[in-house]
N, C-alpha and C positions, 0 to 999 in steps of 0.2 A: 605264327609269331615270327619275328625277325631276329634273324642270327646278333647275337650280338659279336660285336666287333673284336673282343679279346678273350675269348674262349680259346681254351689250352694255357693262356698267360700265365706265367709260375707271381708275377711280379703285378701292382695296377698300374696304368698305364701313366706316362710323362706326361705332361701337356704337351709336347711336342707329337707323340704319340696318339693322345685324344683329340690332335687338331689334324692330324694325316688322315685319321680315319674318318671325323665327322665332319672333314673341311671345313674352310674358313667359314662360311655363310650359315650351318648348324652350330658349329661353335661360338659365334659371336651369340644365337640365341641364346645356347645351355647357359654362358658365363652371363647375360643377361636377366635367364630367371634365375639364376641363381642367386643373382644380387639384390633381384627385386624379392624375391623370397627373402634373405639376410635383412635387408634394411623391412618390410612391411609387416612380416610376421617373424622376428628374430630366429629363422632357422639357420645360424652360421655354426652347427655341429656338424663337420662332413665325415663323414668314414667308406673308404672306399672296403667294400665288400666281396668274394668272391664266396660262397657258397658250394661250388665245383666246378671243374676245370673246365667241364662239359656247357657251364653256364656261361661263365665267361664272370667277367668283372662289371659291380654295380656304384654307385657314389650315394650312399645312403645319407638324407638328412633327418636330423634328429632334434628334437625337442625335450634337452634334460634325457631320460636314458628309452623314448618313447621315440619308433619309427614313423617318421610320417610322411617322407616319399622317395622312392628310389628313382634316378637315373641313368638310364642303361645305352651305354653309347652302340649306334649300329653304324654302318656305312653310310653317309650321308646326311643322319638324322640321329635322333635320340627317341627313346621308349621312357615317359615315366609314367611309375607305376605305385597303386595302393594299396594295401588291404583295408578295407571298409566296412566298419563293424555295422548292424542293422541298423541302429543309428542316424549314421555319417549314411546310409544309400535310403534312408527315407528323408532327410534332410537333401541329401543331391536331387532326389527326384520334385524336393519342393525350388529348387532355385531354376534360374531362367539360365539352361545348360541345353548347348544345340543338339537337334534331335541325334547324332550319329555321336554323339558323348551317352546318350539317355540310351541309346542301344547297346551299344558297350557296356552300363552297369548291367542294366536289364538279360543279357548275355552270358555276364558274368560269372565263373565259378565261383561256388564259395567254399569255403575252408575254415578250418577251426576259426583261425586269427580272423578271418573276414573275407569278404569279395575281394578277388583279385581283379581290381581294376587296371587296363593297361592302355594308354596313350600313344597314339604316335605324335613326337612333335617335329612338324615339318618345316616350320619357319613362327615369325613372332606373331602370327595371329592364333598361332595354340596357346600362348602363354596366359589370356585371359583363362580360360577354361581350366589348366593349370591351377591357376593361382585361385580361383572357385573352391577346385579339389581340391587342395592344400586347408583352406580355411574350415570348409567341411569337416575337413580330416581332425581339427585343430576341435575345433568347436563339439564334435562330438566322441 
């Protein structure tokens, strides 16, 4: 798994600081799915998250008081990630999702709350796949 970016951070990060880390070229994507997540499935609840210092810092969105994906800035890129209740991962495995996404569920831990699904996003042809999980996540 990839370090994230503000691990030890007492504070979440600036946008000045989220764009040092994940440079211009990962940043224009995150703020892009972000927006396209806001405007197509109303996810504009953000809360930046840290859980332990050891973790680092997340930007969790929310639907009403319901998690439904985390963004975790690394050096270069961003990690988002889901927990996927049996549901939401027999519904992923019925959608047309590229094989190395269908490896990643299938791989997956699972945990009370659900499969921990984790993404790397490297540039904007993740953002379809993304935005797949998201709906899944929504719908089941």
């Amino acid at each position: 798994m990839l370090a994230n970016a503000f691990v030890g951070a007492s504070e979440p990060p600036t946008d000045a600081q989220l764009t040092a880390e994940l440079g211009r070229h990962a940043k224009a994507v995150w703020n892009q799915l972000l927006a396209e997540l806001a405007d197509e499935y109303k996810l504009v609840t953000q809360e930046w998250n840290c859980y332990s210092r050891k973790a680092g810092w997340s930007l969790r969105l929310k639907q009403e008081k319901r998690n439904i994906v985390y963004f975790s800035p690394c050096r270069g890129l961003f990690v988002v990630s889901f927990a996927l209740g049996d549901g939401a991962v027999e519904a992923a495995r019925l959608r047309r999702l590229p094989e190395r996404v269908m490896q990643i569920i299938s791989e997956a831990k699972r945990y009370p709350e659900g499969t921990a699904v984790r993404i790397n996003v490297n540039g904007p042809r993740d953002i379809p796949v993304v935005k797949k999980l998201v709906k899944v996540k929504l719908e089941n």
